[in-house]
C-alpha positions as CSV (number, residue, x, y, z in Angstrom):
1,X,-35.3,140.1,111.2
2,X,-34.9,143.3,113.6
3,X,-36.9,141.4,115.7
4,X,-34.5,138.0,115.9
5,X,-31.9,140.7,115.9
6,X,-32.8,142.0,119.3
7,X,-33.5,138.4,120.9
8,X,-30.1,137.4,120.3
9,X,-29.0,140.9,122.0
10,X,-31.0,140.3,124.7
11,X,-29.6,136.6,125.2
12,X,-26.1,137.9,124.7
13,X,-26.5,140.7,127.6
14,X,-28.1,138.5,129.9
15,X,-25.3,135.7,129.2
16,X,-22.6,138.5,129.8
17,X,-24.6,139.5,132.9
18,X,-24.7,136.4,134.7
19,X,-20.7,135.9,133.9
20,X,-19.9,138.8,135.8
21,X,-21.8,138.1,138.6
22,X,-20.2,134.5,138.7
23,X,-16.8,136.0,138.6
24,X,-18.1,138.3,141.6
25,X,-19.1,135.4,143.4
26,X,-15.8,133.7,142.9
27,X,-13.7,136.9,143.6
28,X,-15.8,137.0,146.6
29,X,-15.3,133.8,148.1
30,X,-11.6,133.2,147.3
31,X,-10.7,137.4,148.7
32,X,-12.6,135.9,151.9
33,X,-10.5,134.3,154.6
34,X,-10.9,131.3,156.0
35,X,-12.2,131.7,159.6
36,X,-12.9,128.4,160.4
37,X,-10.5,125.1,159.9
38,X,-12.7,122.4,158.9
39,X,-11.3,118.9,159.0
40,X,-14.0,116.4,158.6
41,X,-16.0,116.1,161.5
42,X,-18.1,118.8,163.0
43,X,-16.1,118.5,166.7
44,X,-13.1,119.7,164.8
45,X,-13.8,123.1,163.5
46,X,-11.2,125.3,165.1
47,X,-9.8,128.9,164.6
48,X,-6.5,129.9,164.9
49,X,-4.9,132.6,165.8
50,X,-1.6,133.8,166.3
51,X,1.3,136.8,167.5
52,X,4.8,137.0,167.6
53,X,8.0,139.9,169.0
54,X,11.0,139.8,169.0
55,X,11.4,142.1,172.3
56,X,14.5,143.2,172.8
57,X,17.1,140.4,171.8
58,X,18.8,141.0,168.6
59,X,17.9,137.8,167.1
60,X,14.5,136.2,166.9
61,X,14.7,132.7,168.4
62,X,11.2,131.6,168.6
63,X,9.8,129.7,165.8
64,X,6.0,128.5,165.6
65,X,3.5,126.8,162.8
66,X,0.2,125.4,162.9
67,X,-1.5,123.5,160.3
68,X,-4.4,120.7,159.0
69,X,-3.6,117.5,158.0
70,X,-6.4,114.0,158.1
71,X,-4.9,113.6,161.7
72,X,-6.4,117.0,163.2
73,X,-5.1,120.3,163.5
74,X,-1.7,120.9,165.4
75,X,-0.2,123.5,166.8
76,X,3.4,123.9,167.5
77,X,5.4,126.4,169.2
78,X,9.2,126.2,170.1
79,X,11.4,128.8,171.6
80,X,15.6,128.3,171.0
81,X,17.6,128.6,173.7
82,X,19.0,132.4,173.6
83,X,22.3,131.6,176.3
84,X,23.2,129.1,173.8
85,X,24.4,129.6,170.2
86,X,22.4,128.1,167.2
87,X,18.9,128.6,169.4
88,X,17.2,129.6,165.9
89,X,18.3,126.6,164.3
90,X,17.0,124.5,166.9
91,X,13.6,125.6,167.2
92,X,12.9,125.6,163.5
93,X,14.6,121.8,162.6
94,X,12.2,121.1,165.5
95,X,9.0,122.7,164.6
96,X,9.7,121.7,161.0
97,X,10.1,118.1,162.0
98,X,6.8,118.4,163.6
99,X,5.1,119.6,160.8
100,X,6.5,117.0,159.1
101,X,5.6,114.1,160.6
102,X,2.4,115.3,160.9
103,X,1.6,115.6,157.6
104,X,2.4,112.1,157.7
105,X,-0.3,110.9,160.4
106,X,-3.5,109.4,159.5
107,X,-6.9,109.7,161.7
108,X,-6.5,106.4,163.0
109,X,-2.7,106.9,164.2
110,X,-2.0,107.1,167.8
111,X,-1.0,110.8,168.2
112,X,0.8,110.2,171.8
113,X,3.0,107.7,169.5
114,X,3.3,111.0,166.8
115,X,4.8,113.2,169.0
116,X,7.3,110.8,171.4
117,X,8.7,110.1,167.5
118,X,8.8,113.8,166.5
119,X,10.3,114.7,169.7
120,X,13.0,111.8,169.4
121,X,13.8,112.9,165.7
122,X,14.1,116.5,166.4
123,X,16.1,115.8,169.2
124,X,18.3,113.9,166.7
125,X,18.3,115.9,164.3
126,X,19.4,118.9,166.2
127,X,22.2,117.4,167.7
128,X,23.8,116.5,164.3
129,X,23.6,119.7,163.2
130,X,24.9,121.0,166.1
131,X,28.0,118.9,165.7
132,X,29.5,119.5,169.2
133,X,28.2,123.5,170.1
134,X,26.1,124.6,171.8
135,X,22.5,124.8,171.1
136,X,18.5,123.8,171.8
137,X,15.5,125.0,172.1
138,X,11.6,124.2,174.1
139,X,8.6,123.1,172.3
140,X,5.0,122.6,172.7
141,X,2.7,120.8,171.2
142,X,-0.7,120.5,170.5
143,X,-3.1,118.2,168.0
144,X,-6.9,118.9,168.2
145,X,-8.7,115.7,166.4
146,X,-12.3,114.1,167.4
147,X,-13.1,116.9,169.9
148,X,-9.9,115.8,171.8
149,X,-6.1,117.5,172.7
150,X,-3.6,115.9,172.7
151,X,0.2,117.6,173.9
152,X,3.6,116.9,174.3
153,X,6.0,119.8,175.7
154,X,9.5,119.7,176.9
155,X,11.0,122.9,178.8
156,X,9.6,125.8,179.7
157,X,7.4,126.9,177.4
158,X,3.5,126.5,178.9
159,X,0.3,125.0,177.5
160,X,-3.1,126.2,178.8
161,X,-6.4,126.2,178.0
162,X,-8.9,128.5,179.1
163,X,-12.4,127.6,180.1
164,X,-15.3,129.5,181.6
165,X,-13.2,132.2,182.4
166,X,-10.8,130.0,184.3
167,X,-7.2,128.7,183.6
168,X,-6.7,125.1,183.0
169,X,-2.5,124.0,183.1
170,X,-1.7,121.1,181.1
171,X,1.6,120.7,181.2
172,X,4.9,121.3,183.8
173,X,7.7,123.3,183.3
174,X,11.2,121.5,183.1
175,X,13.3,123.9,184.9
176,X,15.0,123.7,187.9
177,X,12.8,125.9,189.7
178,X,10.4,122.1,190.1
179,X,13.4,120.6,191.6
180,X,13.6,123.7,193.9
181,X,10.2,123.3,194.9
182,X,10.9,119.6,195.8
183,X,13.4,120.6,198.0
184,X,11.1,123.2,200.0
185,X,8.5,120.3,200.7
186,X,11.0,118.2,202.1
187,X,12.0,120.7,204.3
188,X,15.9,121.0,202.8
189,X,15.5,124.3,201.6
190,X,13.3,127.5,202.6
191,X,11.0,128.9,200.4
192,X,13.3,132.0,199.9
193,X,16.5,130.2,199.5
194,X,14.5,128.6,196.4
195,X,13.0,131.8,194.6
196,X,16.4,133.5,194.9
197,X,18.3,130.6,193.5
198,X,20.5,131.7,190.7
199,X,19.6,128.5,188.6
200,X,15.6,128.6,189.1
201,X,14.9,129.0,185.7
202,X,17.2,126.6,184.5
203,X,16.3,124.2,181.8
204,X,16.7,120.3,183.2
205,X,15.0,118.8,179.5
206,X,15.0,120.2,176.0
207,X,15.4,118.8,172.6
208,X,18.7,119.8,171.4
209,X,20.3,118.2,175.0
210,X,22.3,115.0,174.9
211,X,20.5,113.6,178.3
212,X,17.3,114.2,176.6
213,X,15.0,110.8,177.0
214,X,11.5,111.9,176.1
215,X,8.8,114.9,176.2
216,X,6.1,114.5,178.5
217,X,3.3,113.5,176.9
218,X,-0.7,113.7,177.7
219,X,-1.5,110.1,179.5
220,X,-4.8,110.6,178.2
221,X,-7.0,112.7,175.1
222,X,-8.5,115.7,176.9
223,X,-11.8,116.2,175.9
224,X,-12.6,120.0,174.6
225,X,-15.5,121.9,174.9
226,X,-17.6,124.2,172.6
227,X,-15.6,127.8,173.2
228,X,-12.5,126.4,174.9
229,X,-9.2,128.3,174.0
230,X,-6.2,126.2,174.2
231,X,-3.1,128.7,174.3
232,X,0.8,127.4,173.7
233,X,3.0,130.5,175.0
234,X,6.5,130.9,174.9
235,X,8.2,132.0,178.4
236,X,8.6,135.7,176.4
237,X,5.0,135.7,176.9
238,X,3.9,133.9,180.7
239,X,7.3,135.8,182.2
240,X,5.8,138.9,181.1
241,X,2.1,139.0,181.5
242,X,0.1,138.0,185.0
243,X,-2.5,135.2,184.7
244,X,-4.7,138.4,185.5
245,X,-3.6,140.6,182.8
246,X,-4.1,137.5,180.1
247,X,-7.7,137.2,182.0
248,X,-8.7,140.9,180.7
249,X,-7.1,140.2,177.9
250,X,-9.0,137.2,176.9
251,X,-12.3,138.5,178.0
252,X,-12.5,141.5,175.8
253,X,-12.1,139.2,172.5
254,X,-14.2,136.9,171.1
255,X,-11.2,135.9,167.9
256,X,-8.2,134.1,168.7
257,X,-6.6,136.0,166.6
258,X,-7.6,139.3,168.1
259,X,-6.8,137.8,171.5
260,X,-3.3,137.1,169.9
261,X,-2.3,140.6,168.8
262,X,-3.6,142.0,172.0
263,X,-1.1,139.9,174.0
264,X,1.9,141.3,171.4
265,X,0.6,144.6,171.9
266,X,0.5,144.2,176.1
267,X,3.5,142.9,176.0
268,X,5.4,145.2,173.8
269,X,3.5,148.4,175.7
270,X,5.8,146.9,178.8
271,X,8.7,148.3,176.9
272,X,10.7,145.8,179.4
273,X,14.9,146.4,178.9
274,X,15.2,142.6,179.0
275,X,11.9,141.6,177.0
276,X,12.8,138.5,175.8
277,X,11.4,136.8,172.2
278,X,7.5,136.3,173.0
279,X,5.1,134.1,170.7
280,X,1.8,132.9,171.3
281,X,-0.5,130.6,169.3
282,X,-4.4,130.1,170.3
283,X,-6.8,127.3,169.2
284,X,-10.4,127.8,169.9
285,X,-12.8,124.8,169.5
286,X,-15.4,126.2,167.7
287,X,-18.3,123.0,167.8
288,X,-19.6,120.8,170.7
């Protein structure tokens, strides 16, 4: 009897033994973050990372999200209008509208398609809450899916991806300043006359605008590489830092997300009087 006694001790123990280091196991993998987006096939693994400040403006009119869904991963990243009231509430109705719609998308629908509608919703629904003021805001966006990008941006906030140590621009910026530089071509205007001009960085397209027709949108999937970091930056962020400043800055990193705080922490060291609202998101195709 002792002896059946201390067998069913012995089961009990090791029973409560392996419970606790299942529950370890669990903790362990549940505390640990998830590095890596996984969204079916290999070619879409992607890490995200992320970094916001307000600078020096008293309200914060930037808004940005990023999420997976069976279409991909997207990125989105819009920045109100700050000389116009109701810039916040722009830029979030449109980056929630993205979100939206994208949640919505299935791998087999044309993503060009999903962003023209987004952009042609938010623009909508923007102006009917703006009911007559004044208000808007930029926005880029981006959709990784099959080892391919896909973007649609409208104002002035920039899409890049950097490759090899190099810069890659995707899209333009719809400001004046590419009117300007129209001008200077054909020989109407110098080149100073156009870098001095008071309405350079005026916005021509945005959602939020009554004229507004369409975003411009990718003409074709850009193919990714293993390693390639595709950055969306707000102006707070491309006004303030030099393409060779975001170089270092991108060398010394190997996270996006790291890469992200470092470009908050340049940017605020600047202590700039008129630092405007700065945000940056970064995708980094992580398979070939």
């Amino acid at each position: 009897m002792p002896e059946e006694s201390g067998v069913q001790l012995y089961y009990v123990v090791s029973a409560a033994a392996c419970l606790v280091a299942l529950l370890f196991v669990i903790r362990f993998r549940l505390a640990k973050p998830a590095d890596v987006q996984q969204l079916g096939p290999a070619s879409d693994a992607v890490r995200i990372g992320n970094g916001q400040t307000i600078g020096t403006r008293e309200e914060q009119d930037d808004y940005f999200a990023s999420m997976t869904a069976s279409a991909g991963t997207l990125a989105v990243v819009a920045d109100g209008i700050s000389g116009l009231r109701n810039g916040r509430m722009s830029s979030t109705l449109a980056v929630k509208m993205f979100t939206q719609e994208f949640s919505k998308a299935g791998r087999e629908d044309d993503l060009a398609d999903y962003l023209a509608r987004a952009a042609v919703k938010s623009n909508r629904e923007i102006l009917q809450n703006l009911n007559g003021q004044g208000g808007g805001t930029t926005l880029a966006a981006v959709v990784i899916a099959d080892g391919n990008m896909y973007y649609g941006a409208v104002g002035d906030s920039l899409i890049t991806i950097f490759r090899n140590g190099e810069f890659i621009p995707v899209n333009s910026k719809h400001t004046a300043e590419t009117l300007l530089e129209e001008k200077v071509l054909a020989g109407v205007m110098t080149r100073q006359e156009a870098v001095s001009s008071p309405v350079r960085n005026q916005l021509t397209n945005y959602l939020g605008y009554e004229g507004f027709e369409q975003m411009e949108i990718g003409d074709a999937p850009y193919p990714l590489q293993a390693g390639d970091l595709v950055l969306l930056c707000s102006d707070g962020v491309h006004e303030t830092l030099t393409e060779i400043e975001m170089e270092n800055i991108l060398h010394k990193h190997d996270h996006p997300q790291d890469i992200a705080d470092d470009i908050i922490a340049q940017i605020e060291a600047k202590g700039l009087r008129s630092q405007d609202n700065a945000t940056v998101v970064i995708l980094q195709k992580m398979h070939t």
